[in-house]
N, C-alpha and C positions, 0 to 999 in steps of 0.2 A: 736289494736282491740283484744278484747278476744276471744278465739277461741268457737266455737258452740260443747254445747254437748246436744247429741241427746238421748232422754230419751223414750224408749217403755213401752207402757202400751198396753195389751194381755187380751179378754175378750172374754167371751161368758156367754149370760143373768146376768150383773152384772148394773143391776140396782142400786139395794141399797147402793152400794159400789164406785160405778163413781166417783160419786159428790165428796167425801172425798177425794179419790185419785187424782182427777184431780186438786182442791182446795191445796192438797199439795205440786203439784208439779209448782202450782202458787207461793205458799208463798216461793219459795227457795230465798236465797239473790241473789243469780246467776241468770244472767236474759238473757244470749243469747243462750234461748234452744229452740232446735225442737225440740216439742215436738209432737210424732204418736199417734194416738191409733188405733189397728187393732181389729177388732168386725168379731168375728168369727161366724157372722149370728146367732146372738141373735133374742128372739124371742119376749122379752121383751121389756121396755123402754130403753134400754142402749144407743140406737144410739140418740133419742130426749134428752139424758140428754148430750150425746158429744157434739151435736149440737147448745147445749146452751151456749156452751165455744167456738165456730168458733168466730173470724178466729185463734185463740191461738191454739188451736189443728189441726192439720191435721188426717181424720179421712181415713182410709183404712178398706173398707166393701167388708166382704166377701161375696160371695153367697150362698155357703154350709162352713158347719161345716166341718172346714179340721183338727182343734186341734191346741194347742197352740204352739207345738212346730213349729210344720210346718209354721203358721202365722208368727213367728216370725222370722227365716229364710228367711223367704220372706221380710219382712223388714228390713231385713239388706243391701238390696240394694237399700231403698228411702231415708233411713236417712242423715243427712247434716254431721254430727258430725265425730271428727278424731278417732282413733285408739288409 
């Protein structure tokens, strides 16, 4: 079996930009990925355009704007993927 890599994608109010990002990380030839996306309390459409890609994305919603770095650090404890 191949091993899972776990791919984050870090957002706040990124509407316009989802769809392309999430579409490319569909098209890779690799295909056992977790793949996250953590939404740092957009205010936007960002979260209805994730949720158009469930269940392929696991989406992690914040409640306040903590920033991206911090988001990210936080997910590095839910991800599948090795080292």
């Amino acid at each position: 079996m191949k091993p899972i890599v776990s791919i984050i994608t870090v957002c706040y109010n990124a509407e316009q930009d989802l769809k392309k990002t999430i579409e490319s990380v569909r098209n890779q030839t690799y295909k056992n990925i977790d793949y996250v996306i953590v939404d740092g309390a957009s205010k936007d459409g960002s979260v209805e355009v994730i949720k158009q890609f469930f269940p392929y994305i696991t989406l992690q919603k914040q409640t306040t704007a903590t920033g991206k770095k911090r988001c990210s650090l936080l997910l590095m404890k839910t991800v599948c993927g090795k080292a």
